[in-house]
N, C-alpha and C positions, 0 to 999 in steps of 0.2 A: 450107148454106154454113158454120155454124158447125163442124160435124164434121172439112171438108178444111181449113179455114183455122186452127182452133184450135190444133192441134200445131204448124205452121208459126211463127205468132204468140208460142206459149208459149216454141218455141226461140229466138225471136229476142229475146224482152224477156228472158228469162233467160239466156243469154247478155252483154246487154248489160249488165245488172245484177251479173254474177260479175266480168265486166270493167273496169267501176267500182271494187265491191268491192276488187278487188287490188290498183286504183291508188292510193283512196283510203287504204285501209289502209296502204299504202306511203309514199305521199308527201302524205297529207293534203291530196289535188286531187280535182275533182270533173270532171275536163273538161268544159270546152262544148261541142265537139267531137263530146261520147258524150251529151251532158245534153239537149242542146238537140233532135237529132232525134229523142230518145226522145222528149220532150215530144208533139212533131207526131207523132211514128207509134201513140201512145196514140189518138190522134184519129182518126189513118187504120184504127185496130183497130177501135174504135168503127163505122165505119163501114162498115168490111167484114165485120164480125159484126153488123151490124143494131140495134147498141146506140140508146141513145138521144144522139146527137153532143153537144148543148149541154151535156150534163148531165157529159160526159167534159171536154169543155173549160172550164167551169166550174168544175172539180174540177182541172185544171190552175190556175188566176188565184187557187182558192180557196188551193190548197195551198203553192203558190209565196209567196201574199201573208199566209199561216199561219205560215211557219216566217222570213219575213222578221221578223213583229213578234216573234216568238221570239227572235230573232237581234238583233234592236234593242234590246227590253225585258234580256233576258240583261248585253248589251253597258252595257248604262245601271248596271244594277243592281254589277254585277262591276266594272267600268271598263276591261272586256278583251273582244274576243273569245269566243265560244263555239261557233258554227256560223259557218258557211262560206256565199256564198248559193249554193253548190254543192248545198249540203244541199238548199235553197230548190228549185232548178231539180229536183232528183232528184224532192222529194215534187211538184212539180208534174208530172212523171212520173208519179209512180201514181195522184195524179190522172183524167189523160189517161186510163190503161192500164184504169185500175180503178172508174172516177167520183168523182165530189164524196161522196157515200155512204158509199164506203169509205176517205176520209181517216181519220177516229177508229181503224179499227179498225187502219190500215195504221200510225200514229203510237203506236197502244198496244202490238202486236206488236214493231214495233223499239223505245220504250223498255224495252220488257220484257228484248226478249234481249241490249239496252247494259246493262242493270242485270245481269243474270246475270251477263254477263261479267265487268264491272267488279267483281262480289262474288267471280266464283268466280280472280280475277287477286289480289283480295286475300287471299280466305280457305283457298285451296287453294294458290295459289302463294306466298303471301307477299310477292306487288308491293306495294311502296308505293305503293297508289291512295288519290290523296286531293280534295276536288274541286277542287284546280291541276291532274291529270293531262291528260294529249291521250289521248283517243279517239277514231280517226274515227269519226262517226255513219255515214258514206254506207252499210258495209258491213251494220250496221241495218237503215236503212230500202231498204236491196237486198232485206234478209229478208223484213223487212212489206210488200211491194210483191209480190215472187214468192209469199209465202205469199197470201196474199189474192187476187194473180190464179188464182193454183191452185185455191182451196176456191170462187172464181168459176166458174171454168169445170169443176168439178167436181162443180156445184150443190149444194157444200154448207156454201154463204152466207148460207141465209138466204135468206126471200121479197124481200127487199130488196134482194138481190144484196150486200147485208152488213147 
């Protein structure tokens, strides 16, 4: 089952994660629209590849309710803004897509490659990045999400599945 469904699956969550990406990148939106069935079809992946279901869904409510207090804590400390709960609804996407397991690695992968950017915008280009800059995160944690569903279904995540 895994075999026929897994490239099918791969194409559709990365797809839908490029498609994010470009919007969010663009207009600093996360639609619900794209956010919210991704949530559910993490779940229906799950269970169409034999996964462990509660443990994807879980990692949905984990993720979602992970980058809220981020988003809250941030908010408090700055007295602005800093994520979107778009952001919120995406990781509870890979979540879904990826399990509650591979939250850490999917949230370390996209700070990694927002930090990259953000130094190589500064130090190669010469942007004035400073931390008042906007960067959308979504396109981020699109990376951490695809990457990790990849080296998932790639088996090479780890006995853990990450």
């Amino acid at each position: 089952m895994v075999a026929v469904f897994s490239p099918l699956l791969t194409l559709v969550l990365l797809g839908a994660l490029i498609t994010l990406s470009v919007i969010d990148a663009r207009r600093f939106i996360l639609p619900d629209r794209i956010t919210l069935p991704l949530v559910a079809g993490g779940v229906v992946a799950a269970a169409v590849l034999g996964g462990t279901v509660w443990l994807h869904a879980l990692g949905g409510i984990v993720g979602y309710s992970a980058l809220v207090l981020i988003e809250k804590s941030y908010e408090r400390a700055r007295g602005r803004p800093g994520l979107g709960r778009g952001d919120a609804k995406l990781f509870a996407a890979g979540g879904t897509w990826c399990g509650a397991l591979a939250l850490p690695a999917i949230l370390l992968f996209s700070s990694l490659a927002a930090l990259v950017f953000a130094l190589t915008l500064k130090y190669v280009f010469r942007k004035d990045v400073t931390g008042d800059s906007m960067i959308a995160f979504g396109p981020f944690l699109a990376f951490g999400i695809g990457l990790v569903w990849v080296l998932q279904q790639t088996g090479l995540s780890g006995p853990a599945g990450f």
